[in-house]
C-alpha positions as CSV (number, residue, x, y, z in Angstrom):
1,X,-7.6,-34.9,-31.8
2,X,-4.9,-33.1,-33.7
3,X,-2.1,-34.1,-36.1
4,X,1.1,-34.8,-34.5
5,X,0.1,-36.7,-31.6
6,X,3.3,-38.9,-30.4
7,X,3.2,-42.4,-28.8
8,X,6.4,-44.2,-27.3
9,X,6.6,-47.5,-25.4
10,X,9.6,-50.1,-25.0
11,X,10.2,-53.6,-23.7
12,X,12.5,-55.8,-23.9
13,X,12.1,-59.1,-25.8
14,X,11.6,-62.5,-24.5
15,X,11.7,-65.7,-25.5
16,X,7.4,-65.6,-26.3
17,X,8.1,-63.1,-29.1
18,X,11.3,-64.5,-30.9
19,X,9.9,-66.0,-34.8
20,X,11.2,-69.6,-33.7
21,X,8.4,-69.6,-30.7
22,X,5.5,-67.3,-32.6
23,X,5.9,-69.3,-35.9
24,X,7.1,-66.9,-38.1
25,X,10.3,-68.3,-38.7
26,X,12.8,-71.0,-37.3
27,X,15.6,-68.0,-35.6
28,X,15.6,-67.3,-31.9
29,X,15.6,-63.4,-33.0
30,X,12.3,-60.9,-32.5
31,X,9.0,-61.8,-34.5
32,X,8.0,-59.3,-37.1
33,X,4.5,-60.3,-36.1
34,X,5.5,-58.9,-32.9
35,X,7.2,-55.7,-34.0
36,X,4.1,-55.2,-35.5
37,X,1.8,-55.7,-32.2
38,X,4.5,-53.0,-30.4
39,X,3.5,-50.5,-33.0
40,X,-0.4,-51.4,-32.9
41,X,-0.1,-50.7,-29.0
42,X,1.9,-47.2,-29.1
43,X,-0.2,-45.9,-32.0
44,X,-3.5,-47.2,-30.0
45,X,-2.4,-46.0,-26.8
46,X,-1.2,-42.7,-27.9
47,X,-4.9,-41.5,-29.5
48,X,-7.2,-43.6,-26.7
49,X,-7.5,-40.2,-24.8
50,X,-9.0,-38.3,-27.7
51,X,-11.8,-41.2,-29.0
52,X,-14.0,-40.4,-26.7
53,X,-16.6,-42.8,-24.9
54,X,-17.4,-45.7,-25.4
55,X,-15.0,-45.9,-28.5
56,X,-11.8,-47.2,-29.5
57,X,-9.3,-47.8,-32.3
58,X,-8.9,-50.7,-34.0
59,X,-6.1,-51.5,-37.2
60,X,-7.2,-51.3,-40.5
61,X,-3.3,-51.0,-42.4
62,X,0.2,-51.8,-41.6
63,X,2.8,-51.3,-44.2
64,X,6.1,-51.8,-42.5
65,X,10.0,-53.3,-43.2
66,X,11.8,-54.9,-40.7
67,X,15.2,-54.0,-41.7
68,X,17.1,-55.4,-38.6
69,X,17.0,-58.7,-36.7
70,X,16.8,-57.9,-32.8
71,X,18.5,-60.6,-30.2
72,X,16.1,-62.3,-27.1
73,X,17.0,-60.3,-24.1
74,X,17.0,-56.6,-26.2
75,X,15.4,-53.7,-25.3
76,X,13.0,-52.1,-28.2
77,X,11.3,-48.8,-28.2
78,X,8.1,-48.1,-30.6
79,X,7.5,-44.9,-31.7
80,X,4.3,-43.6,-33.6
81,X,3.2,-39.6,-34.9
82,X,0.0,-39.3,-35.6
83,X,0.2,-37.9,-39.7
84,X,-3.4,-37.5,-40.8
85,X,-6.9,-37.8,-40.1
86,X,-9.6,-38.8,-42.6
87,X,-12.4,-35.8,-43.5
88,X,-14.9,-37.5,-41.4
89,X,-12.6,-38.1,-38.4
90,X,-12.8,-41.9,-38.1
91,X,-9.4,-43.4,-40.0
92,X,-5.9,-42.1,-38.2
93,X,-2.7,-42.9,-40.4
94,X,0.9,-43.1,-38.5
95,X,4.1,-43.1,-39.0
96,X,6.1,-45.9,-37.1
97,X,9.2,-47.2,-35.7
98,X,10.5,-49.7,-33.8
99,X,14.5,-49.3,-32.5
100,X,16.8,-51.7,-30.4
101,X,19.9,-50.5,-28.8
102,X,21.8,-50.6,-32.1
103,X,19.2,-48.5,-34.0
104,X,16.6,-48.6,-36.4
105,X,14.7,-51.7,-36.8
106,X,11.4,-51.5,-38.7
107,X,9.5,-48.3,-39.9
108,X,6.2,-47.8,-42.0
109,X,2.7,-46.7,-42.2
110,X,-0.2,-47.8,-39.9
111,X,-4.3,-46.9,-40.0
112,X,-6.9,-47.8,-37.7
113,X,-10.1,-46.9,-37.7
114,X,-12.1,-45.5,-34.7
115,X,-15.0,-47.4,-33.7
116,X,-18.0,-47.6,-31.0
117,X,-16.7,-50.3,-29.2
118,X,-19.8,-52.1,-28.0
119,X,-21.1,-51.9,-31.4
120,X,-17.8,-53.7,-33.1
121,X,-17.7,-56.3,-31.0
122,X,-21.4,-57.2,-31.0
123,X,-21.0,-57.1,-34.9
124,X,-18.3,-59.7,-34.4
125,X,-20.3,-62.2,-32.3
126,X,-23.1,-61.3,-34.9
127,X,-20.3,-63.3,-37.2
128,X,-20.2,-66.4,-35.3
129,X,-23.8,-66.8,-34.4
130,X,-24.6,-66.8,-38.0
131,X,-22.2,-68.7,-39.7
């Protein structure tokens, strides 16, 4: 895995991710919870190739604005670079984007951490069983 690694993915919004349906607010305009979830996939996606087997990513840090209020119905495009790696390989920090038609929406810093997944998720059920 190298530094500079680029992710890009787009959709368009629907009523499921406006803040009035998702709880984040009362308008009918795109959640920032959602914006959010956009940039988790495109920086996961975009460095799921180099994690090897039987390993994953999972997010650790989002700092992000979200400067613009996108409309139901919208295209929005996420974009992620890949900016540094930790010295022992295992925490990735990006920097994000999201864009509608009319431009720049939301843009930040996001981590996440790479993981054996098997592992993670049996330390999660670990959780439950013992709580």
């Amino acid at each position: 895995m190298e530094i500079g690694i680029k992710g890009s993915y787009s959709h368009r919004v629907t009523e499921e991710q406006l803040a009035s349906r998702v709880g984040s607010g009362l308008v009918a305009v795109f959640a920032t919870p959602m914006m959010i979830a956009g940039i988790e996939k495109t920086a996961a996606e975009s460095v799921q190739p180099y994690v090897g087997e039987g390993k994953t990513t999972v997010g650790t840090r989002v700092d992000v604005t979200h400067e613009a209020a996108t409309p139901c119905g919208m295209e929005v495009r996420f974009e992620t670079e890949l900016t540094e790696i930790s010295a022992n390989g295992k925490l990735l920090t990006f920097k994000v984007a999201a864009y509608d038609a009319a431009g720049l929406i939301g843009q930040g810093m996001h981590q996440r951490a790479i993981v054996a997944t098997e592992r993670f998720e049996s330390r999660a059920q670990e959780k439950r069983n013992n709580a």
